[in-house]
C-alpha positions as CSV (number, residue, x, y, z in Angstrom):
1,X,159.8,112.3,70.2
2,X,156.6,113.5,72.0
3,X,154.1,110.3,72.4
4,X,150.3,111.6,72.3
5,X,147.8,110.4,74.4
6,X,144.4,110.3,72.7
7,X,141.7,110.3,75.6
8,X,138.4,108.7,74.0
9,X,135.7,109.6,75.9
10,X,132.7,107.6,75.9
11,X,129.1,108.6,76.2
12,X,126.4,107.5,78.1
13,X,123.3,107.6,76.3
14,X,120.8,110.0,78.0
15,X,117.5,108.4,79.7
16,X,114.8,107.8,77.7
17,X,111.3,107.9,79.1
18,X,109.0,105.3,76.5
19,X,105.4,104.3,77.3
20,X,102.9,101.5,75.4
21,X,99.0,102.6,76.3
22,X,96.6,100.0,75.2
23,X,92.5,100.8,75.7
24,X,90.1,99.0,75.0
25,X,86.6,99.3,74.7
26,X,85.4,96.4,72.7
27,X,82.7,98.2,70.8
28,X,79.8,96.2,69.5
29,X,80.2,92.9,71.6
30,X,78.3,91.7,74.5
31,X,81.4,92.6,76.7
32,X,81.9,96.4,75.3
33,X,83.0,99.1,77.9
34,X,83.0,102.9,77.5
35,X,86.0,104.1,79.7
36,X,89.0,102.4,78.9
37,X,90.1,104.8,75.8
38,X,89.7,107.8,77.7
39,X,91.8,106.4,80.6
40,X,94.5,105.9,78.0
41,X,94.0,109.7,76.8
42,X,94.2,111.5,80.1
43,X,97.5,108.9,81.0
44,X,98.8,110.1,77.8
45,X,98.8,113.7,78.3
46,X,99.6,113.1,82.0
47,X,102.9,111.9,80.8
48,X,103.9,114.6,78.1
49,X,102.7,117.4,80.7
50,X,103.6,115.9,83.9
51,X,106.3,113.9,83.7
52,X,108.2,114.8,80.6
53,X,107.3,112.0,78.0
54,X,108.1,113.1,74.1
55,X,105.1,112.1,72.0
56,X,107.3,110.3,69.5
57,X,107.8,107.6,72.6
58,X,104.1,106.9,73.6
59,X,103.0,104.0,71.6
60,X,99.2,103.9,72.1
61,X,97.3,101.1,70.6
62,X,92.9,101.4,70.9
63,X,90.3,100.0,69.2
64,X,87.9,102.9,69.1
65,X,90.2,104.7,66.3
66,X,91.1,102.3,63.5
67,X,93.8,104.5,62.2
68,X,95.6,103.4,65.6
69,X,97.4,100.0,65.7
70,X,94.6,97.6,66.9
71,X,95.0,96.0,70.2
72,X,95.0,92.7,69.4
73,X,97.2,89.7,71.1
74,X,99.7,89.8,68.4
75,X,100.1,93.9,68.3
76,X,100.0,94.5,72.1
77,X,102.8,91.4,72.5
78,X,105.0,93.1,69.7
79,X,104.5,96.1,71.3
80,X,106.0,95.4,74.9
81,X,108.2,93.2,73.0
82,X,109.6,96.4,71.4
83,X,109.1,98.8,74.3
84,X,112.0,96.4,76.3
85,X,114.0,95.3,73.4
86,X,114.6,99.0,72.9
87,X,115.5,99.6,76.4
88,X,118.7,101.3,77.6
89,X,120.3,101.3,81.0
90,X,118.8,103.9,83.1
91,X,115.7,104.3,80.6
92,X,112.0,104.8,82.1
93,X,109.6,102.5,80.5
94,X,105.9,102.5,81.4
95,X,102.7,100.5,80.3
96,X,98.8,101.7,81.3
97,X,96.7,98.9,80.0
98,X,92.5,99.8,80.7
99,X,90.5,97.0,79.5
100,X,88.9,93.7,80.5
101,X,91.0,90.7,82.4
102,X,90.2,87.5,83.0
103,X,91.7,84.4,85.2
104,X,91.6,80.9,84.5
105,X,92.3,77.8,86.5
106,X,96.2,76.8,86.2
107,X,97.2,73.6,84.1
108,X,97.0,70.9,86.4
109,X,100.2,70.5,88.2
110,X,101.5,74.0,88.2
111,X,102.2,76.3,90.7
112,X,101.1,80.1,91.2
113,X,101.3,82.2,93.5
114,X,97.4,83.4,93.1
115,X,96.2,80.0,92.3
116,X,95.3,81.4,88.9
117,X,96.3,82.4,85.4
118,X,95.5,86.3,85.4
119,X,94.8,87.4,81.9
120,X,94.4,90.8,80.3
121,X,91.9,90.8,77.0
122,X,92.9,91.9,73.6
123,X,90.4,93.2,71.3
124,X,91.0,90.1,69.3
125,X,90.7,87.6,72.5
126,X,94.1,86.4,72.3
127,X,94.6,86.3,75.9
128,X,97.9,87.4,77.3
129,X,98.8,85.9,80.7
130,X,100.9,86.9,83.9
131,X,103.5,84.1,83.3
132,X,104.2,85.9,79.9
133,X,104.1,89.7,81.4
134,X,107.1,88.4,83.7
135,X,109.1,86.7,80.7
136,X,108.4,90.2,79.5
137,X,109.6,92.2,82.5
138,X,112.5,89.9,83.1
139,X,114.0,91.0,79.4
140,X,114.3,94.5,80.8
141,X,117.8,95.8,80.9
142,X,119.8,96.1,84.3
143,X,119.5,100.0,86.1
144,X,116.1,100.0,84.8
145,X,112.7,98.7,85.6
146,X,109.1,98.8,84.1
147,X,105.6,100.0,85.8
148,X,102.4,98.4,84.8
149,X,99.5,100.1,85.5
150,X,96.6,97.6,85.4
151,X,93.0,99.1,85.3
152,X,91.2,95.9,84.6
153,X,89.3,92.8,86.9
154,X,91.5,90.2,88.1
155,X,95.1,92.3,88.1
156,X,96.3,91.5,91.0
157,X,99.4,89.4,90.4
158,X,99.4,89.9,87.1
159,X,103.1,90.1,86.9
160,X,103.6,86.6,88.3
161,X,106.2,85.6,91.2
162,X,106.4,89.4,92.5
163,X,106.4,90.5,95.7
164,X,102.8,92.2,97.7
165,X,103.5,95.0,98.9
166,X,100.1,96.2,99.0
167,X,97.0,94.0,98.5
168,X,95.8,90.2,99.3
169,X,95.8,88.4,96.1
170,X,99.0,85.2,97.1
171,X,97.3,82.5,98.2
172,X,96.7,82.3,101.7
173,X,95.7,79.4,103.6
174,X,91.8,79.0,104.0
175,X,91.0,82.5,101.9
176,X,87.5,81.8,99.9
177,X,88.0,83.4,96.6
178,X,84.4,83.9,94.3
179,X,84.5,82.6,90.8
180,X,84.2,84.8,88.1
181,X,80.6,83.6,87.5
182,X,79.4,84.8,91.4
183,X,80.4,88.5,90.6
184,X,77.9,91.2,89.7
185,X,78.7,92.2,86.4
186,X,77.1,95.1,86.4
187,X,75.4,97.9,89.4
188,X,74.1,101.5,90.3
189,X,76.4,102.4,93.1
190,X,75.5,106.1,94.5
191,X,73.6,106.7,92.0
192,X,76.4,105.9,89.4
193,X,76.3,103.3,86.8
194,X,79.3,100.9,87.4
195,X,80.3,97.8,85.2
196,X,82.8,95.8,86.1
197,X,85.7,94.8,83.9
198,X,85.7,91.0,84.3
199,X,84.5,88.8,81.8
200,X,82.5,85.7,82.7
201,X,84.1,82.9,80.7
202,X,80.3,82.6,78.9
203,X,80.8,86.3,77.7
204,X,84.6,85.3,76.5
205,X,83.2,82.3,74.7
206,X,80.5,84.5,73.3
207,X,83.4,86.9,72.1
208,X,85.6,84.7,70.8
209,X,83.0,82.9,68.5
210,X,82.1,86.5,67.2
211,X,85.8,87.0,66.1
212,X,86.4,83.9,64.7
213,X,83.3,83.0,63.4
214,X,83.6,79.8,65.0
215,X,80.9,78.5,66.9
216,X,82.0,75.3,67.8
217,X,83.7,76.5,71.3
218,X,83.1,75.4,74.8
219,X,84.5,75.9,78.1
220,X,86.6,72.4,78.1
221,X,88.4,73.5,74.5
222,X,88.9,77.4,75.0
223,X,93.0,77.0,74.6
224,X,92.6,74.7,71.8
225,X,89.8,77.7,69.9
226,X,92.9,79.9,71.1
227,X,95.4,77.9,69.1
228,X,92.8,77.2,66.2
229,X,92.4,81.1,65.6
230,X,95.7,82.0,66.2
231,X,99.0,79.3,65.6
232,X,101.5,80.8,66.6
233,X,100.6,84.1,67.7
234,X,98.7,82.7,70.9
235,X,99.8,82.3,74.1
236,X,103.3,80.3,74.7
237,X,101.3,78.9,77.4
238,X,98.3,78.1,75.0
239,X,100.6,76.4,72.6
240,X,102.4,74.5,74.8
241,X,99.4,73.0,76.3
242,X,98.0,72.1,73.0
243,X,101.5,70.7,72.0
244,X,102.7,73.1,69.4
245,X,105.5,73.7,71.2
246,X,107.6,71.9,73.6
247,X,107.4,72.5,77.6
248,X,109.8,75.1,79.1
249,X,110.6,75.7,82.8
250,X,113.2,78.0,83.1
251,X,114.9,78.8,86.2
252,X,115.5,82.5,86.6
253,X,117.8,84.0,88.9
254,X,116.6,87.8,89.9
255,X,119.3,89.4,91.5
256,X,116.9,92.6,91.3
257,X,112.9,92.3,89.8
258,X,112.4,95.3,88.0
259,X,108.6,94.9,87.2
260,X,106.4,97.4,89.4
261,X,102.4,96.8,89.3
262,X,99.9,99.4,90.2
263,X,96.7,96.5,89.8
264,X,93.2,97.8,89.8
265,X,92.1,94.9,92.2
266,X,92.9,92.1,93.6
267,X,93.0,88.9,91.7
268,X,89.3,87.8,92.9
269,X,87.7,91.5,92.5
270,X,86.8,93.4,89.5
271,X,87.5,96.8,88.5
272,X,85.0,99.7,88.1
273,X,83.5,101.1,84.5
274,X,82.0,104.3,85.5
275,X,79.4,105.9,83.2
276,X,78.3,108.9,84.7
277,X,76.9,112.8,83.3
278,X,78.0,111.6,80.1
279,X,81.7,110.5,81.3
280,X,83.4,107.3,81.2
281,X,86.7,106.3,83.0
282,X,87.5,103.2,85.2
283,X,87.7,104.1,88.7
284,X,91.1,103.2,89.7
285,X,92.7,105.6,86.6
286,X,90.4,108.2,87.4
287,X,91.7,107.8,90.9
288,X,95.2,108.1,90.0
289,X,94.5,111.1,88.4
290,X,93.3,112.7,91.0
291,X,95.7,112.0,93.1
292,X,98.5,112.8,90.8
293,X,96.9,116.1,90.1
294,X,96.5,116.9,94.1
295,X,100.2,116.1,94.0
296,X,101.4,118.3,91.2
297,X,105.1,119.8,91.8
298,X,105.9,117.2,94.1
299,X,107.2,113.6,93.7
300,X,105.0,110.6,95.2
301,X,106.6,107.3,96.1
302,X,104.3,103.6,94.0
303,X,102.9,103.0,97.8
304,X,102.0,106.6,98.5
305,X,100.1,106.5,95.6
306,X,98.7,103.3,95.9
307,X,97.7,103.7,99.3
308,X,95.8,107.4,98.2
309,X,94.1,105.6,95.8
310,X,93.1,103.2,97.9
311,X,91.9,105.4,100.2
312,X,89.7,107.4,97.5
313,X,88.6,104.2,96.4
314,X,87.1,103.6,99.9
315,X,85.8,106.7,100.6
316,X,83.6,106.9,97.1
317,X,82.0,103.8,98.6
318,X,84.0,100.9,95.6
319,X,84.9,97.7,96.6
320,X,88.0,97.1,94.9
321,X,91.0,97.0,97.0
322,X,94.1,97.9,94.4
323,X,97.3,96.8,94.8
324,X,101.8,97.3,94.7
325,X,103.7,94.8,93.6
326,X,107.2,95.5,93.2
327,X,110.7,94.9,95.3
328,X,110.7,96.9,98.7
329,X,113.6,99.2,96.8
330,X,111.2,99.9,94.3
331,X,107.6,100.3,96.4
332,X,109.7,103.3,97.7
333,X,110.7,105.0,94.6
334,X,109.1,107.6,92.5
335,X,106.3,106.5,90.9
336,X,107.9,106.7,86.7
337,X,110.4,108.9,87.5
């Protein structure tokens, strides 16, 4: 009798490339920008044309085009919930958020590594914070990792606990950092009109009252307006502090942090809206453009492009210093591929 041997061969499932792209422009508030949809655009079709993205895995959530899926708190946290949950070994997955950011003062007895909360702005102001962009980048599968590109004020650090590779925004011993309040909000610089992406916490009051229709919010009860407007779809952070939920500290082990941050800024500098000959773009996208175009056919490493950037950045006379924030592994890598 002849025993057969049936060989089952498995499969790897081929790499996926999936991207989430969130603008937003916040038409018809005090805080509305112009550029931050287009940055989203160009991104877009740099990734189908550059770097081989299928349309059917761009997710792209604006709030200039309400046949979109709105950018609010509760859409753009469902998306990057979806965007890792989906994740495979070996997949590429890549955000681009342009919009406005924020920072607010820690709760009282916690620790980070900025000294502040760095938040990025929904259309809905349901802030999303760094602590809850690293729960997210933490859930993303082993043999692959996640870049964030930040266009927006106050980015640097914005995935919390990660490594500088390139920037100044961990707190360092004696560093004066301006308040929110002492920045220009707004400037002709070489003849170009610039606004910056950072919103006072006046303007987010402002905003949020305008949403909610509540106008019974102050500085001293912003996280409690928060949980008032939205329950359970706020912050973790935001709920915990108002006691909806209970406390967490959890103590994660990274054997390898797969998050990789391209910020804007540092974490007390604001990010460039340029409005110029009838154009719009924030300055650091427009930036990475250009370098990514200057670069076509070749591969360029997260700190080659970063430090390009930064370079244009200096040379076209803007302040803001961007930043890398990734493992030394990973600074050293392709940029998405």
């Amino acid at each position: 009798m002849i025993r057969r041997f049936t060989t089952q061969i498995i499969k790897s499932s081929p790499m996926v490339k999936k991207a989430v792209l969130i603008g937003i422009n916040y038409p018809g508030t005090e805080g509305e920008l112009r550029g931050c949809v287009n940055d989203v655009k160009r991104m877009h079709k740099c990734l189908v044309d550059r770097f081989g993205f299928s349309e059917e895995n761009i997710s792209e959530l604006i709030d200039t085009d309400k046949s979109k899926i709105q950018p609010t708190g509760k859409n753009i946290r469902q998306a990057l919930s979806e965007l890792v949950g989906s994740a495979n070994p070996g997949d590429v997955l890549f955000v681009h958020y342009s919009g406005h950011g924020v920072r607010l003062p820690p709760e009282t007895g916690e620790d980070d590594d900025t000294g502040f909360d760095e938040c990025i702005v929904p259309c809905d102001m349901n802030n999303i914070t760094d602590d809850e962009i690293r729960e997210i980048v933490d859930k993303v599968p082993e043999d692959c990792s996640i870049t964030i590109v930040s266009d927006s004020c106050h980015s640097g650090g914005l995935i919390d606990a990660t490594k500088e590779q390139i920037g100044e925004s961990t707190k360092k011993a004696g560093k004066a950092v301006k308040t929110t309040e002492e920045i220009e909000q707004e400037e002709m610089r070489n003849g170009v009109h610039v606004v910056n992406r950072s919103l006072s916490l006046e303007s987010m009051i402002n905003m949020l009252k305008q949403e909610t229709g509540n106008d019974d919010i102050e500085v001293g009860s912003i996280r409690r307006s928060l949980l008032h407007a939205f329950g359970e779809d706020a912050s973790p952070k935001v709920q915990e502090t108002e006691g909806l939920k209970a406390a967490t500290k959890k103590q994660v082990v990274r054997k390898k942090d797969k998050g990789i941050l391209l910020s804007g800024c540092q974490t007390d500098q604001t990010s460039g809206d340029v409005r110029t000959k009838g154009q719009a773009y924030g300055a650091f996208s427009d930036a990475i453009q250009i370098i990514l175009d200057e670069t076509k056919g070749k591969k360029i490493t997260n700190k080659e492009l970063v430090l390009g950037v930064k370079e244009l950045l200096e040379y076209e006379c803007y302040p803001q210093q961007p930043g890398l924030y990734c493992s030394d592994s990973n600074a050293d890598a392709p940029f998405i591929c």
